[in-house]
NUSEMI-72169 format. One record per residue: x, y, z negated of N, C-alpha, C, O in turn; residue in one letter. Coordinates in steps of 0.001 Angstrom, whole numbers, padded with zeros to 6 digits, always signed. Layout:
<rs>
XYZXYZXYZXYZA ...
</rs>
This chain:
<rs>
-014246+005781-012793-013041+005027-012441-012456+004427-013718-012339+005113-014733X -012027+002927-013657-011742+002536-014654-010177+003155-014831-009500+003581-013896X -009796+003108-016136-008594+003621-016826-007708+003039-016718-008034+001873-016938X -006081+003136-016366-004972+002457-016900-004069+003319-017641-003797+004508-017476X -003657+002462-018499-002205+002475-019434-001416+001723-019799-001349+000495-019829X -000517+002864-020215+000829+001792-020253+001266+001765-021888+000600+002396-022709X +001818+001395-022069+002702+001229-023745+003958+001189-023173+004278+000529-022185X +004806+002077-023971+006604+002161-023592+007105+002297-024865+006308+002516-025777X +008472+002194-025128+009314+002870-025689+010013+004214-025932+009945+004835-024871X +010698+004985-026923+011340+006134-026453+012236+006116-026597+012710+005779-027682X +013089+006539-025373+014354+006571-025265+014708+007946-024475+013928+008715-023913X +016268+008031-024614+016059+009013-023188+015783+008907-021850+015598+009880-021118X +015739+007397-021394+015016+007479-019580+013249+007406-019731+012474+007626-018801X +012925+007105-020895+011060+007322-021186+010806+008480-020100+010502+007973-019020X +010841+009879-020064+010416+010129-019434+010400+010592-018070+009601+011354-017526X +011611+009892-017518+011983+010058-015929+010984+008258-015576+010522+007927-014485X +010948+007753-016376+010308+006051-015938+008803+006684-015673+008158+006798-014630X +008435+007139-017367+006898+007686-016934+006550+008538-015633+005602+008251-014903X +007315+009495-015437+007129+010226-013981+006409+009154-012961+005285+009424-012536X +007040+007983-012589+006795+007406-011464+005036+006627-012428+003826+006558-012211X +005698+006357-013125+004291+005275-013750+002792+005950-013701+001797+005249-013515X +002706+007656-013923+002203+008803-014187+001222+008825-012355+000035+008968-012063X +002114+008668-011768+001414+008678-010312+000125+007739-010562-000976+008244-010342X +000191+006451-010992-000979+005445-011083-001760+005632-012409-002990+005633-012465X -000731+005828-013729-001699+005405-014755-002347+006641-015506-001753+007702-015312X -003426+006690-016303-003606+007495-016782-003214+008512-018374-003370+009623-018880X -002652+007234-018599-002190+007524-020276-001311+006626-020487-001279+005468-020073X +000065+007696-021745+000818+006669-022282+000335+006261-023780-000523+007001-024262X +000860+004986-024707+000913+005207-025753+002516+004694-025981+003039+003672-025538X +002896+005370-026516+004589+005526-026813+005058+005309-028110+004924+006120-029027X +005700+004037-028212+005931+003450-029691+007679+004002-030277+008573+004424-029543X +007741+003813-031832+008702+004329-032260+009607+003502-032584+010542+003707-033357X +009230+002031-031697+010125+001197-032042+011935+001372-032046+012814+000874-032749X +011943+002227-031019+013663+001749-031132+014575+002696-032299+015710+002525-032744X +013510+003793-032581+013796+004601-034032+014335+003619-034823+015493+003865-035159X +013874+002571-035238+014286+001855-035999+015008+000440-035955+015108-000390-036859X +015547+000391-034479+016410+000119-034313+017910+000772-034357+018865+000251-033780X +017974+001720-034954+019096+002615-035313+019407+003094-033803+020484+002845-033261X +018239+003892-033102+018319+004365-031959+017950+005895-032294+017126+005987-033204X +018492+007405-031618+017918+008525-032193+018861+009310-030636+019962+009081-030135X +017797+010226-030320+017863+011162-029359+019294+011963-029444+019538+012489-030530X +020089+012078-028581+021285+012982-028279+020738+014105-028702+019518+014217-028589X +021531+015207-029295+020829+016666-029156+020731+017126-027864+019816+017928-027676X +021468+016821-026856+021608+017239-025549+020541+017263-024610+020309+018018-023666X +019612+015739-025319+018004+016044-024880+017114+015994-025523+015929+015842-025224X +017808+016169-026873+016018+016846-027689+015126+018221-027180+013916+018383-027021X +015653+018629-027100+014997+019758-026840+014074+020026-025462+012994+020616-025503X +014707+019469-024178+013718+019616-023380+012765+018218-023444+011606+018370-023060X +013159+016888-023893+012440+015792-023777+011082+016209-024728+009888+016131-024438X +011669+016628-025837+010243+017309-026976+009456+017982-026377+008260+017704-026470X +009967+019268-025439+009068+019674-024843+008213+019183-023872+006994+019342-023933X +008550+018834-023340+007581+017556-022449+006774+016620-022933+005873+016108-022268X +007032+016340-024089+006496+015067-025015+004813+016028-025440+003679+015569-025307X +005176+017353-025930+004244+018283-026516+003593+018495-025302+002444+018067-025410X +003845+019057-023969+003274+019513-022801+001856+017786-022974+000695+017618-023346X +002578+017253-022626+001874+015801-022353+000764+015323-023456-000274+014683-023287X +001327+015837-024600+000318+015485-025741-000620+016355-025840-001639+016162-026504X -000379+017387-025198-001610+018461-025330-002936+018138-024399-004147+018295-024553X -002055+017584-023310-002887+017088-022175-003625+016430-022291-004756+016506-021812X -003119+015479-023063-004110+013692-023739-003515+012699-022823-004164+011693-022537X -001948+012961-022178-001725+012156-021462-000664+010756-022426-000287+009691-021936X -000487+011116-023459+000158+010285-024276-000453+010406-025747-001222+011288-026129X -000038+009521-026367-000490+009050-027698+000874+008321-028615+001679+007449-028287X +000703+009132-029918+001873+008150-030234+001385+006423-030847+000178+006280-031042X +001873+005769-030996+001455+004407-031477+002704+003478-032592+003618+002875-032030X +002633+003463-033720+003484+002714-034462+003186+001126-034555+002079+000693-034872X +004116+000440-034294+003813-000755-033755+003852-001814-034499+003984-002996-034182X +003637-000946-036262+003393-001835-037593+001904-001649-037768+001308-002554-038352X +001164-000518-037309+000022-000161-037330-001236-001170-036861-002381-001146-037313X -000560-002298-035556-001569-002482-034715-001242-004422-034563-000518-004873-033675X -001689-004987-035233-001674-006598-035308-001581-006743-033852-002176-006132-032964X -000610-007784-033788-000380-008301-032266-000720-009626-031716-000601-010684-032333X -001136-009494-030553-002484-010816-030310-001532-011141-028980-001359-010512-027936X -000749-012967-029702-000158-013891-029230-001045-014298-027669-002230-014591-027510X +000240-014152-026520-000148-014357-025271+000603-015329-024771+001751-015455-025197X +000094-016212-023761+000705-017033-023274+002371-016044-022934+003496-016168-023418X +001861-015201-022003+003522-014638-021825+004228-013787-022846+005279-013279-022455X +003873-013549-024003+004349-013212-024853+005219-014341-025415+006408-014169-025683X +004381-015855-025631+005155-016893-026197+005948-016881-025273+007037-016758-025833X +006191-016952-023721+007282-017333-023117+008525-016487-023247+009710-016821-023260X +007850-015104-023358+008866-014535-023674+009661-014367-025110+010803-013934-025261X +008718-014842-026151+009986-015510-027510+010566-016673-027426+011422-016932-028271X +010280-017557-026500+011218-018683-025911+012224-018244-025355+013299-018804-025568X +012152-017186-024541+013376-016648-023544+013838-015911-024882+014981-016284-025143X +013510-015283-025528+014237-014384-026579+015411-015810-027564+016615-015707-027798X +014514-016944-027915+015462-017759-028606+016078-018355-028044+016662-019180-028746X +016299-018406-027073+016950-019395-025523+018582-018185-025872+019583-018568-026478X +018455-017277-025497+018967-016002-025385+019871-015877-026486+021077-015650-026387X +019086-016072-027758+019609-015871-028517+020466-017335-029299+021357-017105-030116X +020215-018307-029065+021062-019669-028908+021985-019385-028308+023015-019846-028801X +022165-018637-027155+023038-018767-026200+024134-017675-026876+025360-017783-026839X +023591-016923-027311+024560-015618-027698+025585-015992-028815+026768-015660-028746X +025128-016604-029702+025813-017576-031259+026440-018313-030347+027366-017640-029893X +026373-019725-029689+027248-020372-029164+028244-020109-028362+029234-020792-028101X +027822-018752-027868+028877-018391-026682+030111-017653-027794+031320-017828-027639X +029672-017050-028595+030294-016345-029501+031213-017494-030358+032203-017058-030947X +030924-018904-030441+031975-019587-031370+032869-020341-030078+034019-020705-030320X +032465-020485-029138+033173-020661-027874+034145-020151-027052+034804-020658-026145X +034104-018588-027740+034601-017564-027208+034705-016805-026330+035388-015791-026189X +033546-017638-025315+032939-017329-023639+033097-016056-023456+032979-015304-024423X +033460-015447-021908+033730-014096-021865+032268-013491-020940+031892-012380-020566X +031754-014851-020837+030842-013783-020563+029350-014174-021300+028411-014813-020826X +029457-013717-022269+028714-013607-023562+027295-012703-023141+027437-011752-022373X +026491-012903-023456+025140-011824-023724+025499-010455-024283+026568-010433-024892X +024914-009456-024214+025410-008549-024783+024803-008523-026431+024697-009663-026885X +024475-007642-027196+023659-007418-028101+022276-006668-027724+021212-006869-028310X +022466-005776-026654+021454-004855-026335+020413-005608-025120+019485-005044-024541X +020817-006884-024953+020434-007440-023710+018883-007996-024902+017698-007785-024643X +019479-008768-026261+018368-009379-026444+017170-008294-028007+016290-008646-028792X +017758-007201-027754+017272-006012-028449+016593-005704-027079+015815-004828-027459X +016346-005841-025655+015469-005416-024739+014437-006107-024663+013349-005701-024258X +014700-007250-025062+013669-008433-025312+012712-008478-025957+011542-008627-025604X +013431-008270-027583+012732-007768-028560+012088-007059-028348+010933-007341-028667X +012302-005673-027690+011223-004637-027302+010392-004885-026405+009504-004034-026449X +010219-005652-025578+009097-006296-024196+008178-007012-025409+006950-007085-025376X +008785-007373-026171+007538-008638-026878+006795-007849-027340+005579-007887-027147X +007330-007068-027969+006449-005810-028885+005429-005227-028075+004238-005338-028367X +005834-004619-027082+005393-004316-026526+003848-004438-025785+002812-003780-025685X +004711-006387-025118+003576-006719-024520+002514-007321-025544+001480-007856-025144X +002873-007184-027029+001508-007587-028032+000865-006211-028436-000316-006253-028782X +001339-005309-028434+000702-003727-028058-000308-004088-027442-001487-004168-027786X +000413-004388-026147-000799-004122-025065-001710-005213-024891-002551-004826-024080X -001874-005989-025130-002933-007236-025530-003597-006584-026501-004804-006347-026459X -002997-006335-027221-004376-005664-028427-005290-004626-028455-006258-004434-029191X -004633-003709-027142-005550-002193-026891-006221-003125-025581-007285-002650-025184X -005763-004379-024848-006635-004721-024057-008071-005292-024358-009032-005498-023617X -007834-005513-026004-008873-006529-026427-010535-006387-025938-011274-007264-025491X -010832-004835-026223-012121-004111-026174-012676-004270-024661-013817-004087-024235X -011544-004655-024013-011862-004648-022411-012257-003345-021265-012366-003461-020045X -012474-001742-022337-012334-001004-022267-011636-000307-020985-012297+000240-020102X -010293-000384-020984-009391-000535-019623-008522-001072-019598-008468-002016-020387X -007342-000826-018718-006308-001908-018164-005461-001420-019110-005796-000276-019416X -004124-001958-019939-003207-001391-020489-001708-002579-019991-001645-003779-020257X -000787-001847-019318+000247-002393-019384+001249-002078-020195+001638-000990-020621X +001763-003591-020418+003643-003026-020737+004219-002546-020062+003988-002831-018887X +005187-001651-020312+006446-001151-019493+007518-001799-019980+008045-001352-020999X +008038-002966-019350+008939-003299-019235+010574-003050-019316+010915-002005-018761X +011482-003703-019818+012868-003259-019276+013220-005038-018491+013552-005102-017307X +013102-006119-019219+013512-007265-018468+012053-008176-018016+010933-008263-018520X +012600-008681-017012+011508-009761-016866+011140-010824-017216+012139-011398-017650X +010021-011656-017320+009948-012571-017864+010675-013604-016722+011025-013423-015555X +010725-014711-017584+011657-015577-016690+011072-016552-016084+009898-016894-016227X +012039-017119-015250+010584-017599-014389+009859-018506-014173+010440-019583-014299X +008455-018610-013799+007736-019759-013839+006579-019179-014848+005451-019673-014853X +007018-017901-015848+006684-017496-016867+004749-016823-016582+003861-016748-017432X +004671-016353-014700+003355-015600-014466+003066-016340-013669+002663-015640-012740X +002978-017637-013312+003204-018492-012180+001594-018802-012251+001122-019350-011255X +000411-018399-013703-000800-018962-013999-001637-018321-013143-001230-017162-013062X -002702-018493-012388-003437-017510-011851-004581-017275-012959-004761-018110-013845X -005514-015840-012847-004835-014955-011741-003613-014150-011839-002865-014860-012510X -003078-013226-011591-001456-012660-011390-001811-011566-012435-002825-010882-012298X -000960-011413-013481-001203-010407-013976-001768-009016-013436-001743-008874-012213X -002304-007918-014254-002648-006509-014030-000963-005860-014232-000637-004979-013437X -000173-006203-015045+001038-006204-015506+001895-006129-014157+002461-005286-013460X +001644-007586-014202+002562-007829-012474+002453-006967-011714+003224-006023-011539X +001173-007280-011017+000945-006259-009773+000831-004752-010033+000905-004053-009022X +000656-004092-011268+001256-003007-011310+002425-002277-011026+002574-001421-010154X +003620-002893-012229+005088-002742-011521+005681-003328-010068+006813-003110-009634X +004707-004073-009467+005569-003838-008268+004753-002651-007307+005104-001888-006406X +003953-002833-007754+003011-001216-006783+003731+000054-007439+003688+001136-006854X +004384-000091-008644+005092+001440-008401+005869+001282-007770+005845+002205-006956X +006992+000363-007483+008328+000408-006714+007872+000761-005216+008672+001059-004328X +006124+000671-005013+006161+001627-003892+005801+002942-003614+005657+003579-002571X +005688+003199-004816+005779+004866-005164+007237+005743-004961+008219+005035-005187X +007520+006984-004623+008055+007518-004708+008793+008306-006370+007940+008588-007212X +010105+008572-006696+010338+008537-007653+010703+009847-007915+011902+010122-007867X +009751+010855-008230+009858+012179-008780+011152+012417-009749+011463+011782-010757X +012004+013850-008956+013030+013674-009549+012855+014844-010658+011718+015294-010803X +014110+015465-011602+014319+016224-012620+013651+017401-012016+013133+018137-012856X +013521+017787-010738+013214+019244-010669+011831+018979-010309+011396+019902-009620X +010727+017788-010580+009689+017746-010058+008707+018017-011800+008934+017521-012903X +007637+018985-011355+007153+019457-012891+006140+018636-013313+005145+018445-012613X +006291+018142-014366+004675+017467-014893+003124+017972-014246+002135+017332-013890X +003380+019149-014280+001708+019759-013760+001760+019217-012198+000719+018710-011780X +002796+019281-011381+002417+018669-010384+001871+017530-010105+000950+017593-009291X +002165+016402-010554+002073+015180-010696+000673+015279-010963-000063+015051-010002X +000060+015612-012226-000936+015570-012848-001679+016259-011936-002696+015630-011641X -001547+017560-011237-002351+018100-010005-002799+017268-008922-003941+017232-008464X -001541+016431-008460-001952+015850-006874-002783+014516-007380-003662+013984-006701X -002430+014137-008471-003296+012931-009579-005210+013241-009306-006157+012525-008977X -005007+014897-009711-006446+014967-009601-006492+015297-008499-007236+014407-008087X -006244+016001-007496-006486+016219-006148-006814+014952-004840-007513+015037-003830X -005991+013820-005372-006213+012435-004716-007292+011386-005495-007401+010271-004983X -008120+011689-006740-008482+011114-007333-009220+010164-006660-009182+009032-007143X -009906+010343-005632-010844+009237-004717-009988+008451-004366-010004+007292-004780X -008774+009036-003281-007455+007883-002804-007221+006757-004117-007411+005544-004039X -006765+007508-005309-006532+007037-006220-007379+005857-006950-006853+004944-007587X -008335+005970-006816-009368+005012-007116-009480+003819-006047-009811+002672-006347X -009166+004243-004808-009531+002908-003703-008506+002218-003759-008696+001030-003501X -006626+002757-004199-005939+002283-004184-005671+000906-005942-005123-000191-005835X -006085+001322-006910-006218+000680-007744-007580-000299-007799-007627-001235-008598X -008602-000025-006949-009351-001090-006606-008243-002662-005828-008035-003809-006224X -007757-001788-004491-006913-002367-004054-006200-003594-004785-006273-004782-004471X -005355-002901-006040-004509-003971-006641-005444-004685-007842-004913-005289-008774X -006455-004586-007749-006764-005286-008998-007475-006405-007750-007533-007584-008100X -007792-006195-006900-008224-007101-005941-007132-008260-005755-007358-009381-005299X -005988-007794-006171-004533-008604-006028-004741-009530-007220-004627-010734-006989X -004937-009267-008062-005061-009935-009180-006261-011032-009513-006612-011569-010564X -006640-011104-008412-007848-011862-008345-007237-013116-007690-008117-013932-007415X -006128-013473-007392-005229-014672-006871-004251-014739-006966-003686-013672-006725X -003496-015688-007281-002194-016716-007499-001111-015812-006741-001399-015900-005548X -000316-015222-006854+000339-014608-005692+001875-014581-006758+001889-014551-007989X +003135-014604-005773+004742-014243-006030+004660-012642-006371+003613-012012-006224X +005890-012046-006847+005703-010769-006550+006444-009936-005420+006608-008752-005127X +006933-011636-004772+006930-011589-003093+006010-010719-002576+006118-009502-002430X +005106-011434-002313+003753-011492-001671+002772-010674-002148+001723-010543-001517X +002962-010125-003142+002277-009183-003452+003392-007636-002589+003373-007084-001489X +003740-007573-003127+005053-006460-002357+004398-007086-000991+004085-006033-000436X +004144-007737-000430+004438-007656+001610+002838-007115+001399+002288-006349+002190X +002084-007770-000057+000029-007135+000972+000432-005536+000570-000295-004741+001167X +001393-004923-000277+001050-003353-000607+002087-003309+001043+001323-002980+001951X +003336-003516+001497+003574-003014+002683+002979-003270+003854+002861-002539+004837X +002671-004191+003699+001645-003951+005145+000643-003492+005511+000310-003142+006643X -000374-003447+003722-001473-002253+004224-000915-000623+003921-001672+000334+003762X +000368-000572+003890+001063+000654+003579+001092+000764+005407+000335+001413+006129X +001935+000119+005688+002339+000425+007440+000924+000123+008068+000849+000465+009248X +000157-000259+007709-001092+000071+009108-001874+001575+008725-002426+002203+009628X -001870+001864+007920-002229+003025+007333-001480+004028+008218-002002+004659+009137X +000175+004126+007727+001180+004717+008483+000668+004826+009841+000263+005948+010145X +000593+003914+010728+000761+003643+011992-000586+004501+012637-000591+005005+013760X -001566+004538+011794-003383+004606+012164-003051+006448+011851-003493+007223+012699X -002473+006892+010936-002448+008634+010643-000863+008927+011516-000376+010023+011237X -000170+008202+012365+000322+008573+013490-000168+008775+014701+000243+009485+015619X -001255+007956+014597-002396+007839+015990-003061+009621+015947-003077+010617+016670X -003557+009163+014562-004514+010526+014445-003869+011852+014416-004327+012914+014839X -002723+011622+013846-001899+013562+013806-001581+013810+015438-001435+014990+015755X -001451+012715+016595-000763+012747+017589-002311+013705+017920-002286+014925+018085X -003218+013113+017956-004849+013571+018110-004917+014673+017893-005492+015387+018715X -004353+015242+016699-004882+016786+015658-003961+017330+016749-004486+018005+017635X -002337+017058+016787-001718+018130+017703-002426+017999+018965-001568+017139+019164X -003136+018000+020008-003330+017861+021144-004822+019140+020684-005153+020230+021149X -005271+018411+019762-006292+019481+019515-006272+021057+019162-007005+021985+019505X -005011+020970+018251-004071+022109+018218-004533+023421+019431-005183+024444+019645X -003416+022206+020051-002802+023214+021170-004359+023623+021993-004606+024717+022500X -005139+022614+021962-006453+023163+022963-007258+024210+022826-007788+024813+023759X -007417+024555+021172-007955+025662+020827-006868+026812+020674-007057+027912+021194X -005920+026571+020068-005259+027713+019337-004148+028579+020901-003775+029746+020780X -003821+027782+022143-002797+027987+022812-003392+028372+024199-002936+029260+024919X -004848+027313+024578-005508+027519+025571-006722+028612+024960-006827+029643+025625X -007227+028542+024305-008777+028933+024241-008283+030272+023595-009109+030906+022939X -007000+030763+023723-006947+032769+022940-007390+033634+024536-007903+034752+024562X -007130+033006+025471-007131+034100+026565-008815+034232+026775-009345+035315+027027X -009703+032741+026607-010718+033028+026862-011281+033803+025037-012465+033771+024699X -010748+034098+024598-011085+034895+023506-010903+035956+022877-011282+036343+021772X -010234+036438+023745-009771+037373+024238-010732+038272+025142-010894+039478+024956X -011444+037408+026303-012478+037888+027091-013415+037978+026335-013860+039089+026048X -013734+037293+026028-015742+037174+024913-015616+038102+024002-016685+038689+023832X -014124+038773+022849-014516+039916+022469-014464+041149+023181-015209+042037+022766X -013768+041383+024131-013882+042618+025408-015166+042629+025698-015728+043715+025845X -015936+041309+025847-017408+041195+026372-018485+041039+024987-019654+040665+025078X -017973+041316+024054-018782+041020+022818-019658+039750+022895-020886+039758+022986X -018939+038761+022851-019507+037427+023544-019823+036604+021910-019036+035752+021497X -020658+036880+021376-020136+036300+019772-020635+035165+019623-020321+034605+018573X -021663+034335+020669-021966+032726+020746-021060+032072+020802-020669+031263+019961X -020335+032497+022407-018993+031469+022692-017823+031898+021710-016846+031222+022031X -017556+032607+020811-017059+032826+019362-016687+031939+018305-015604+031613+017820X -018394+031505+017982-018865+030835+017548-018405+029218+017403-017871+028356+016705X -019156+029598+018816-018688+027592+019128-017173+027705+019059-016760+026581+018773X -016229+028494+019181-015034+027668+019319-014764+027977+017733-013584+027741+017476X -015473+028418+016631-014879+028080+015716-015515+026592+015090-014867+025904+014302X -017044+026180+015634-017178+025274+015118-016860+024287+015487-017078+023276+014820X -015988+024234+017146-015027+023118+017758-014006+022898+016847-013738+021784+016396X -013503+023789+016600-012242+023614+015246-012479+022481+013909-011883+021551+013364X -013949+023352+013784-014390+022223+012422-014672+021216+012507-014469+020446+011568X -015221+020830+013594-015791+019461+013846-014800+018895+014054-014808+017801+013490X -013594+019159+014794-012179+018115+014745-011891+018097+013537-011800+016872+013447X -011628+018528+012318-011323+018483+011091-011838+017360+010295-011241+016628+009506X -013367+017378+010754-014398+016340+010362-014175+015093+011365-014117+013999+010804X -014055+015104+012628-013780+013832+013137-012171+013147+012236-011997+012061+011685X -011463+014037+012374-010013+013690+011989-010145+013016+010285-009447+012114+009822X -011213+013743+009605-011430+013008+008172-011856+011740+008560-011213+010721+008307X -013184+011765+009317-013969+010533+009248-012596+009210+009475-012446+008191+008800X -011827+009657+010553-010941+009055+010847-009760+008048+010212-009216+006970+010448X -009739+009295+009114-008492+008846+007901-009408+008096+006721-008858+007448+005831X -010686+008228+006790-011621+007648+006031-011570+005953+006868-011237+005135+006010X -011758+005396+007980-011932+004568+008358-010863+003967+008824-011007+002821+009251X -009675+004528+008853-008541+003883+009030-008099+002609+008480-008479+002306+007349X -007000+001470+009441-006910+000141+008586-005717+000862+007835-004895+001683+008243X -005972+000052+006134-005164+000150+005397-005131+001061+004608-004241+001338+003804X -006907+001993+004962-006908+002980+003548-006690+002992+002670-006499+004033+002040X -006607+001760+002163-006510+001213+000373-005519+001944-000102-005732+002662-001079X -003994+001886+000624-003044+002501+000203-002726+004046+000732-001600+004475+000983X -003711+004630+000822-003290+006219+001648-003256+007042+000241-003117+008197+000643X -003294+007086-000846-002650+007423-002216-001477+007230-002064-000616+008027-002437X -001153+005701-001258+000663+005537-001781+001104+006780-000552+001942+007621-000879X +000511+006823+000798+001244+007426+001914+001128+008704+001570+002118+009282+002018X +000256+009635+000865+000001+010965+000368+000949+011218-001073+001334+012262-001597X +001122+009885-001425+002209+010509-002446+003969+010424-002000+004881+010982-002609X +004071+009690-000955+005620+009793-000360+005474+011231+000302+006548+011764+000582X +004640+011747+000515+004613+012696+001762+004729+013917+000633+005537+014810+000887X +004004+013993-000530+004470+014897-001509+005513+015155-001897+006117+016226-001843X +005794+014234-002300+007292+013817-003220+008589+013719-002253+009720+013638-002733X +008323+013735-000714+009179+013164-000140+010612+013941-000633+011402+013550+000226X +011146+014563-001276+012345+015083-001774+012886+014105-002782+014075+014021-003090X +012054+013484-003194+012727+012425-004364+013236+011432-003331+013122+011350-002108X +014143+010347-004736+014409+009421-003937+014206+008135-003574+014787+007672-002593X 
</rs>
């Protein structure tokens, strides 16, 4: 299965963002840019964010990356986005001798700054072709800016998490990383899925309606089938005790038998089922709401 990653920043929401990102990708690399933006951790969350940072690094699920280290390879949306950065930043000086009240902030075009960085990070670990690497974002590019086909890996990533579920503070890293490997096949058909997206011109309209609608036929097809499993339920477990009841009084251990391998074989029809269902692509996304469903 091919690889994704992301490149972020650290801050203190880094790792409630990664949580959700963590469902799809496989690795962070996490830059020290805003360190030196005269940015530095509260004590209030050094201590458990470190620990998590170490849990994760032990794992190989992150990497650190200094972002003087790694020459950055000029992208069409990178240039658009230092156009929007000097647009931004024109606007901020003039509004400021104008006296405009509603001015840019300072931190608005320090978010900017950090997307560019960012997204020349990730152009450069894309170079090898190796695997997918996204930016993690805070603003968007503006628009008209992804309008080129095909649609970014970028694009259609962040909007396929917003259909992820968003693991909250009491949800543990090992979980995540568990149901990660436990769905790994789902996981693979579903990132086939979106890179299939990326193979055409698409809004991030329209990308959002192809992940919900092969989200809801999916839905709709494992409502069919659980309605199926309960009926099957009840046939063995509610009807078939009295006759099993008789066959061990009668030491009957064929008809035993068969009703345990009636059991299995519904198990196996009911897979084949969820295997051939419309809209498998996304049954990763429907197995991870159904996990998580406590988040919000």
């Amino acid at each position: 299965m091919r690889e994704m990653h992301g490149v972020i920043s650290l801050n203190p929401y880094t790792l409630a963002i990664m949580k959700r990102y963590a469902l799809i990708l496989d690795k962070f690399y996490i830059t020290d840019l805003e360190k030196e933006l005269s940015w530095h951790l509260p004590d209030e969350f050094a201590s458990s964010i470190n620990a998590d940072l170490q849990f994760l690094q032990e794992r190989g699920i992150i990497a650190w990356l200094s972002h003087k280290s790694i020459p950055m390879n000029q992208t069409p949306e990178m240039e658009t986005h230092m156009g929007h950065f000097r647009t931004l930043t024109e606007q901020f000086l003039n509004d400021i001798q104008a006296g405009a009240e509603d001015t840019p902030r300072p931190f608005e075009l320090l978010d900017v700054v950090n997307d560019v960085i960012l997204r020349g990070l990730s152009a450069k670990l894309n170079a090898d072709g190796a695997q997918d690497t996204v930016p993690i974002c805070r603003a968007d590019l503006p628009s008209g800016a992804s309008s080129n086909a095909p649609t970014s890996v970028h694009t259609v990533v962040r909007v396929a998490v917003n259909s992820l579920p968003v693991p909250d503070d009491q949800c543990a890293w090992q979980d995540i990383l568990d149901f990660r490997t436990e769905q790994r096949d789902k996981l693979w058909a579903f990132r086939r899925f979106l890179r299939g997206l990326t193979t055409k011109a698409q809004t991030e309209s329209e990308i959002q309606d192809d992940i919900e609608w092969t989200l809801n036929e999916y839905a709709h097809s494992m409502k069919v089938h659980n309605l199926k499993a309960s009926q099957s339920f009840v046939d063995v477990f509610l009807i078939a005790p009295l006759e099993i009841i008789e066959n061990l009084v009668k030491f009957n251990w064929s008809k035993l038998a068969n009703g345990l391998l009636s059991v299995n074989k519904r198990k196996v029809e009911l897979f084949e089922a969820e295997m051939k269902a419309a809209g498998r692509e996304c049954a990763y996304v429907f197995d991870a709401k159904k996990k998580f469903r406590n988040s919000p």
